[in-house]
Z-matrix of the N, CA and C atoms (Angstrom, degrees):
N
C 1 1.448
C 2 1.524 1 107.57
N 3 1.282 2 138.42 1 139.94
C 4 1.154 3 149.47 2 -159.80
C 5 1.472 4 98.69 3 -116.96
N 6 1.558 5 95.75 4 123.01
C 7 1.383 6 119.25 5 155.49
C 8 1.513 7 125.06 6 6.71
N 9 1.355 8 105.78 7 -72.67
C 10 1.670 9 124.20 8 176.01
C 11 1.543 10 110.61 9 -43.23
N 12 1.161 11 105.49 10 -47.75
C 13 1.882 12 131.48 11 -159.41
C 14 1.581 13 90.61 12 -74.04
N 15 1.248 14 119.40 13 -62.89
C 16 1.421 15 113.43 14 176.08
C 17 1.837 16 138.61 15 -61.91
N 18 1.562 17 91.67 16 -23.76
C 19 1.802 18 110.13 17 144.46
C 20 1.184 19 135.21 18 -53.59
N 21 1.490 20 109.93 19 -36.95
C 22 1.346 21 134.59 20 168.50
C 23 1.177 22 117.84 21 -62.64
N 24 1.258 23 120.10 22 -61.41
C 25 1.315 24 121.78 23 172.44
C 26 1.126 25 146.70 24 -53.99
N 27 1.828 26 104.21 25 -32.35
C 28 1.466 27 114.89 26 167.06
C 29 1.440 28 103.55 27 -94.84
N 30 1.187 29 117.97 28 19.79
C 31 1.759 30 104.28 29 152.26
C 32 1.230 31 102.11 30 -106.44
N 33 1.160 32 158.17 31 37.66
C 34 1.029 33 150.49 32 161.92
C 35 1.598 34 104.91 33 -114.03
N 36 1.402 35 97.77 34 157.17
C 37 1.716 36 112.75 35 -173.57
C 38 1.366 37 109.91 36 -89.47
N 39 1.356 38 118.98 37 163.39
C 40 1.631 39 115.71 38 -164.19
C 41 1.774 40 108.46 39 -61.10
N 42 1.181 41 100.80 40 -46.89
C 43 1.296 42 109.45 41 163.21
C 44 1.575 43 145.07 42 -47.17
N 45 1.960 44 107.53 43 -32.22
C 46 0.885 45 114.92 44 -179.81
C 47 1.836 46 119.74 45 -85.85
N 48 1.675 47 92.79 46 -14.35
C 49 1.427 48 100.90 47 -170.87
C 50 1.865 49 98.49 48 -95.85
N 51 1.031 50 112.90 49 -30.59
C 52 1.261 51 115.36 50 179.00
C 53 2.184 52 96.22 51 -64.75
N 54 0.782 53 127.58 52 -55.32
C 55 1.166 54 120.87 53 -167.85
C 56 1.814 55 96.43 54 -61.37
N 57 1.046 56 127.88 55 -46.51
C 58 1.478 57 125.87 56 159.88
C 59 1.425 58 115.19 57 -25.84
N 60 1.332 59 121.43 58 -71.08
C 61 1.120 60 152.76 59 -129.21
C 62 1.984 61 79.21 60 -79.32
N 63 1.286 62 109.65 61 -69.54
C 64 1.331 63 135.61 62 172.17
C 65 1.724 64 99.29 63 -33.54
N 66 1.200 65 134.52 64 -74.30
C 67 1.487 66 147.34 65 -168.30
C 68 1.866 67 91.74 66 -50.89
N 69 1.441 68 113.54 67 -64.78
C 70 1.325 69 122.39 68 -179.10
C 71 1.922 70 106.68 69 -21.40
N 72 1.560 71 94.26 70 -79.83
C 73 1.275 72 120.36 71 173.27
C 74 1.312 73 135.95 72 -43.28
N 75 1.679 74 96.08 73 -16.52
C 76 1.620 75 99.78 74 167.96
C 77 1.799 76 109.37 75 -109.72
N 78 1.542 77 91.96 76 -15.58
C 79 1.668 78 75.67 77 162.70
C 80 1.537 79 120.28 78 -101.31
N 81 1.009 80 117.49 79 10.18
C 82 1.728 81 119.53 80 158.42
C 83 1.532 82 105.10 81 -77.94
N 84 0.832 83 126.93 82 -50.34
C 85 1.753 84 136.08 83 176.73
C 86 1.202 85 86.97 84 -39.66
N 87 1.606 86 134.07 85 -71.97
C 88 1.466 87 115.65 86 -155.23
C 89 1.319 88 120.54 87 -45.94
N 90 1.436 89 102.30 88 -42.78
C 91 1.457 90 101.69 89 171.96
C 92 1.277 91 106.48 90 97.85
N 93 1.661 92 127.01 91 -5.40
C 94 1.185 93 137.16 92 -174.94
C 95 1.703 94 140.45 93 -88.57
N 96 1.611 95 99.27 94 11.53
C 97 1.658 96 134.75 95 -150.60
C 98 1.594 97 108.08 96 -109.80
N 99 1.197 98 119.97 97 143.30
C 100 1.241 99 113.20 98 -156.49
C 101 1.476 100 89.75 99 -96.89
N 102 1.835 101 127.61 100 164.68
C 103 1.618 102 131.43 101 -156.94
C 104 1.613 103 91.15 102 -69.88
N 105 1.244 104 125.91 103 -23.60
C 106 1.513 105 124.87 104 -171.67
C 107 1.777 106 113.70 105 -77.04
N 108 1.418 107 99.65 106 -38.28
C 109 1.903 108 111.75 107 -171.51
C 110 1.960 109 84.08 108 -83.32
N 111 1.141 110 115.41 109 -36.05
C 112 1.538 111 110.17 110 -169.21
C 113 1.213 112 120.51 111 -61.71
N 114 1.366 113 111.67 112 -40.44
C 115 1.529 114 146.30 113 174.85
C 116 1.557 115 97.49 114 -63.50
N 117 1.162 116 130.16 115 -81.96
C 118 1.561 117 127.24 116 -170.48
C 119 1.362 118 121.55 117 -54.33
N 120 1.928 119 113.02 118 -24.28
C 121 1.463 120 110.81 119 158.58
C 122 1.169 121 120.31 120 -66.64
N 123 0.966 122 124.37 121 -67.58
C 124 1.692 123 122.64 122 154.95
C 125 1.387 124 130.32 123 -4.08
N 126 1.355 125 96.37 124 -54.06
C 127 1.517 126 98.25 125 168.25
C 128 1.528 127 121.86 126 -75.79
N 129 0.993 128 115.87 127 -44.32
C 130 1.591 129 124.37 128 162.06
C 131 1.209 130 113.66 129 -44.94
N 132 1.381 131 126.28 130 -45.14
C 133 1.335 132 130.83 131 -165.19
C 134 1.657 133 103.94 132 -81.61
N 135 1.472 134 117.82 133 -33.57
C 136 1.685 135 107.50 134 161.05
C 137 0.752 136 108.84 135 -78.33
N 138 1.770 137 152.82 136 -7.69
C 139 1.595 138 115.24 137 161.10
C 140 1.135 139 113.48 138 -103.17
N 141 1.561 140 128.49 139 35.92
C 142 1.172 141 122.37 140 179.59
C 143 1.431 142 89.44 141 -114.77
N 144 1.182 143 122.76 142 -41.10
C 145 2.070 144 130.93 143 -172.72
C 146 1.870 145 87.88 144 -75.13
N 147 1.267 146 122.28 145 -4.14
C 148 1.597 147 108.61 146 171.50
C 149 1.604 148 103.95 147 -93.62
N 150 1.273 149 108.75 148 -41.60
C 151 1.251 150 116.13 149 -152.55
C 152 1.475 151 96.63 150 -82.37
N 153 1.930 152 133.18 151 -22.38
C 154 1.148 153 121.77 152 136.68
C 155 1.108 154 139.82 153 -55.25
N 156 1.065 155 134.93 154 -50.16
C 157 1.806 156 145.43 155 141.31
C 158 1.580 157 93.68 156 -8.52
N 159 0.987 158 133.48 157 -77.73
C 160 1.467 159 144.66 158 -146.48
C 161 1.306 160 108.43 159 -64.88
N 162 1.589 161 122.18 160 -40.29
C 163 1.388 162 135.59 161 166.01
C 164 1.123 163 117.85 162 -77.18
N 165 1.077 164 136.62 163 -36.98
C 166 1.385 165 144.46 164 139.69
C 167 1.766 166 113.80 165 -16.65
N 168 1.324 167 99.81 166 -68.33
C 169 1.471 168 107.76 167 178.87
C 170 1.252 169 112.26 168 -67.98
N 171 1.234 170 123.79 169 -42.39
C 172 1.674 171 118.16 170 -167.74
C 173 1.808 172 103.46 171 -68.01
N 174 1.432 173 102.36 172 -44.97
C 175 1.726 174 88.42 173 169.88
C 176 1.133 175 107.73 174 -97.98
N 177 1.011 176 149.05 175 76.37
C 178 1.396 177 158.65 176 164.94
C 179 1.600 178 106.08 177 -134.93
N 180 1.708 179 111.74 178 -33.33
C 181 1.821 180 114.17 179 174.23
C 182 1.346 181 100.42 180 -100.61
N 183 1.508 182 132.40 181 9.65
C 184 1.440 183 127.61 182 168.27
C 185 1.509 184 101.16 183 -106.11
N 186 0.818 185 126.97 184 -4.28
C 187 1.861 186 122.87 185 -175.17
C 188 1.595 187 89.64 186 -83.26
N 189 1.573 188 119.00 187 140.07
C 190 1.139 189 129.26 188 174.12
C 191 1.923 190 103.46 189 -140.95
N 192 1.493 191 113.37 190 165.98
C 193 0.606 192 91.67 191 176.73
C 194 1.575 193 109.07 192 -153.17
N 195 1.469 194 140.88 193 158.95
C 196 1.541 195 134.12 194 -151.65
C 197 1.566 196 99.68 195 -102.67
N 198 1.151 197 109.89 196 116.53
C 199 1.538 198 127.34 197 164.28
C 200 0.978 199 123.81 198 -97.96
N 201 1.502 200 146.71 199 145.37
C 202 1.547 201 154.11 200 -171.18
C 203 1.341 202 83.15 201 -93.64
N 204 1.529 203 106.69 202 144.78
C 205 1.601 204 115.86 203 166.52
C 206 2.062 205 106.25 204 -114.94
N 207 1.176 206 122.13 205 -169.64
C 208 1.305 207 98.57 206 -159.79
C 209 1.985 208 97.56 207 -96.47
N 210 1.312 209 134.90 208 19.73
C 211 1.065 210 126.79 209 162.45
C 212 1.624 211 106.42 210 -101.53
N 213 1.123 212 108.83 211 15.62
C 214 2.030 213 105.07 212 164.75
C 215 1.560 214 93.04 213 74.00
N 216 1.048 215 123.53 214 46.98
C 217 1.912 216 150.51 215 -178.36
C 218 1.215 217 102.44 216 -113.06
N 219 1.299 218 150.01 217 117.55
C 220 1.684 219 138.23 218 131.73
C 221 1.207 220 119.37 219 -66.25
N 222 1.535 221 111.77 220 147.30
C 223 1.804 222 113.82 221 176.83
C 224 1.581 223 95.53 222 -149.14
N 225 1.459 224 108.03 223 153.75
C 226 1.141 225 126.13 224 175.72
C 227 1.774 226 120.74 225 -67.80
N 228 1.397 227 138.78 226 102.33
C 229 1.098 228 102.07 227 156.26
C 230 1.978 229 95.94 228 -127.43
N 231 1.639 230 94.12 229 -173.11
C 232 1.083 231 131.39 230 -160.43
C 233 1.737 232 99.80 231 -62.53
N 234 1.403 233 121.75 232 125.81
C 235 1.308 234 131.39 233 -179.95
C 236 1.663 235 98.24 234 -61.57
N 237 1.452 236 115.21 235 160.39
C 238 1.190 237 117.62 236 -174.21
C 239 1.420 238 134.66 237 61.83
């Protein structure tokens, strides 16, 4: 995967690469792509399922969440 391609990707929003990611996946299904166009989706399509992974994780250790403690107190901790 080239440099450029991976610039690309992390400018895009979780959403925008997932809809990529999605388009990728339905044109491999066709089955209609030559081993070279098949090959370069592929590659696109793992750094776009990374570059979701990655957003995934970063708000996944910012999600917190409010628990009662036993004096009828809430406090923040860490989801998961």
């Amino acid at each position: 995967m080239s440099e450029t391609m991976v610039d690309e990707n992390q400018e895009k929003t979780f959403e925008q690469a997932m809809k990529r990611l999605e388009e990728i996946v339905e044109r491999m299904e066709n089955g209609d792509l030559s081993l070279d166009d098949s090959l370069s989706l592929f590659e696109e399509g793992i750094g776009l399922a990374r570059t979701c992974s990655n957003r995934l994780n970063d708000v996944e250790g910012r999600i917190q969440k409010l628990v009662r403690i036993e004096d009828g107190k809430f406090i923040l901790e860490e989801f998961g």
